[in-house]
N, C-alpha and C positions, 0 to 999 in steps of 0.2 A: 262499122261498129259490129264486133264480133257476139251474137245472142248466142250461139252454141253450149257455154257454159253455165247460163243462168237457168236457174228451177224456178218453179214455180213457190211461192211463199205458201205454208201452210198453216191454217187458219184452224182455230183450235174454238167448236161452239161452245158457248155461253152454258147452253143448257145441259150439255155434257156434264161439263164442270161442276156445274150447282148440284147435279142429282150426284154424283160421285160425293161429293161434302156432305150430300145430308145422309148418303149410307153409312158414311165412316162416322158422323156424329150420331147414327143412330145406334152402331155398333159398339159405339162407347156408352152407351147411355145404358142398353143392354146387360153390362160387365159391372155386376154391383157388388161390393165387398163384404166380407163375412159382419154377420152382426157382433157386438162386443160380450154384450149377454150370451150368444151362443157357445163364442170362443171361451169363454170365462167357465161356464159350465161344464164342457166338455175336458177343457183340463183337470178343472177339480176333480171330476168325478174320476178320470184317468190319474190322477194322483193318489184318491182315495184307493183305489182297486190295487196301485201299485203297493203301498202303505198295508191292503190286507194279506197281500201276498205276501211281503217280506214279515208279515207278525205271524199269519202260518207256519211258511217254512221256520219261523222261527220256535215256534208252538215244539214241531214235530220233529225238527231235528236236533234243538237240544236233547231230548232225553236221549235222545243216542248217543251224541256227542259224553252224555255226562254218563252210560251207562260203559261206553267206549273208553274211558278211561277211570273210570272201575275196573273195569276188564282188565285194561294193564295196570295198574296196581296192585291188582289180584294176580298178576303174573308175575311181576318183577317181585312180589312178598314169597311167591313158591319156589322162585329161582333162587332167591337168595336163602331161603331156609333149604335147598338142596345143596347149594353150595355150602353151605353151615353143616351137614351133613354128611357131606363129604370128606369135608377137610378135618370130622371129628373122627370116620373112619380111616381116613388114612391115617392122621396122627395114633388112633388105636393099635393100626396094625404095624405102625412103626416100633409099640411100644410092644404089644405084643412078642414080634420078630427080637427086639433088645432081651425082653426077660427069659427068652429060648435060648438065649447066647450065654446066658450067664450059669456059672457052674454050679451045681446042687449041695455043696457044702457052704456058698454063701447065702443060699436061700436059706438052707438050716438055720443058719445065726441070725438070718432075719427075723425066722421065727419065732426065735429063742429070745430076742429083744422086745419085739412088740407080736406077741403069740394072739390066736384069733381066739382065746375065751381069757378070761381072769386066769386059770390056771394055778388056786391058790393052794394045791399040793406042794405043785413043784417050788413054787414058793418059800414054803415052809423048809421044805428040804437045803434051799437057798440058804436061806434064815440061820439054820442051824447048823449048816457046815460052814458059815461065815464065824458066828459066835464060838465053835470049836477050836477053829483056828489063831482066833485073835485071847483066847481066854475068857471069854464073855460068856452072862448068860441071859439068856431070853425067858423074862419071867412069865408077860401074858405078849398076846397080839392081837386083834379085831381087824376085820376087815370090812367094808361100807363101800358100797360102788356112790357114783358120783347123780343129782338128783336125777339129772336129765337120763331118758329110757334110753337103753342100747339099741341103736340102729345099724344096720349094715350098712358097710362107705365111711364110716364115721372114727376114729378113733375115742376110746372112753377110758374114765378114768378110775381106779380101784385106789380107794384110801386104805392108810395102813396104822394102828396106831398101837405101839409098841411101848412096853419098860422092858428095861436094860439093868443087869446087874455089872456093873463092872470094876475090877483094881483101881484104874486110878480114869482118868481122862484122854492118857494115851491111848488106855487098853479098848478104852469106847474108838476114839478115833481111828484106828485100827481100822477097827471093826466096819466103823461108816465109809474107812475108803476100797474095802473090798469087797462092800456090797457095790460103792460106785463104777469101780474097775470090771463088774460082773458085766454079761451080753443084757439082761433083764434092765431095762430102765427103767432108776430108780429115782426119784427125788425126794431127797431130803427138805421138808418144808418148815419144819418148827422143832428143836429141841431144847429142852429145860430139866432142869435136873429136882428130882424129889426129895431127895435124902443124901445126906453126906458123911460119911463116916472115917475114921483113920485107917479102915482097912477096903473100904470100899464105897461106892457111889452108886444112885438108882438115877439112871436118867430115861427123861418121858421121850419117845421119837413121835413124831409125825411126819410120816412120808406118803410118798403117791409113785404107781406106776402106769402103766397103759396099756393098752389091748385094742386090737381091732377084730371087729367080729367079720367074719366071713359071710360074704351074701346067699342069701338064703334060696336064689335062682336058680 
């Protein structure tokens, strides 16, 4: 019988074992878990704190927020009233550069149409070398500017209101279309006749012309 390979059997005490058991149950016994009351509290209040904070930052960075975009509103109103300003001077000096281009004898008759005062000399001289020409005569004339005040920029208007002696109807007609053919603009607005006779006719005119007054800068 070969013993060579046999060991001895090892024997494991009793009391070993029992005292290891009751350290590990005692180590558990040790290991107690969070109370629920504690947990519960310390969240809330970690929630509350969370909660003040974000009502803070929210306190103190809207008015920024809302003063921040005032700010670019207030910027984009400058930009754009610069670029409204721009584009008024360019268009100027577009217009400017055009009326430099243009030749002094049609400025003259610009003048001559819509002149910057009433002008009711030249008027008159108008008047009468029309009625010369056609056989007409001019018996009264009054002149009345229009209610509203004359302001510079603005075109205004000179009432005119005239009697006419004239031959017949043609000889009046005539007469109104060479005042219309003139550079001075005229409008004939109401005519009616006062008197009529075989040798001749009195008719009432009502006309109107215009002026623009020069700025006073």
């Amino acid at each position: 019988m070969d013993i060579t390979n046999q060991q001895p059997a090892i024997r494991h005490s009793p009391l070993a074992t029992d005292s290891e058991q009751r350290k590990a149950n005692s180590e558990k016994r040790t290991v107690k878990k969070p109370s629920k009351m504690f947990t519960h509290y310390y969240g809330t209040m970690i929630l509350l704190l969370l909660a003040l904070l974000v009502a803070a930052g929210f306190i103190v960075i809207k008015p920024k927020i809302d003063e921040y975009k005032g700010v670019t509103a207030s910027i984009q109103d400058v930009q754009l009233q610069a670029e409204n300003e721009k584009q008024y001077f360019d268009s100027l000096s577009r217009s400017v550069g055009a009326a430099q281009t243009i030749d002094p004898s049609v400025l003259e008759k610009v003048d001559l149409a819509l002149p910057r005062e009433p002008g009711i000399p030249n008027l008159l001289v108008q008047m009468d070398q029309a009625a010369k020409a056609n056989k007409v005569k001019v018996a009264s004339i009054t002149f009345s500017s229009d209610d509203k005040k004359a302001t510079a920029g603005q075109v205004q208007g000179l009432n005119m209101t005239m009697t006419v002696e004239a031959q017949d109807y043609q000889a009046l007609k005539n007469f109104l279309s060479s005042l219309e053919l003139s550079l001075r603009v005229i409008d004939i607005q109401n005519l009616s006749i006062n008197s009529f006779s075989k040798n001749s006719a009195v008719f009432s005119l009502q006309m109107k012309t215009y002026y623009f007054p020069a700025s006073t800068k």
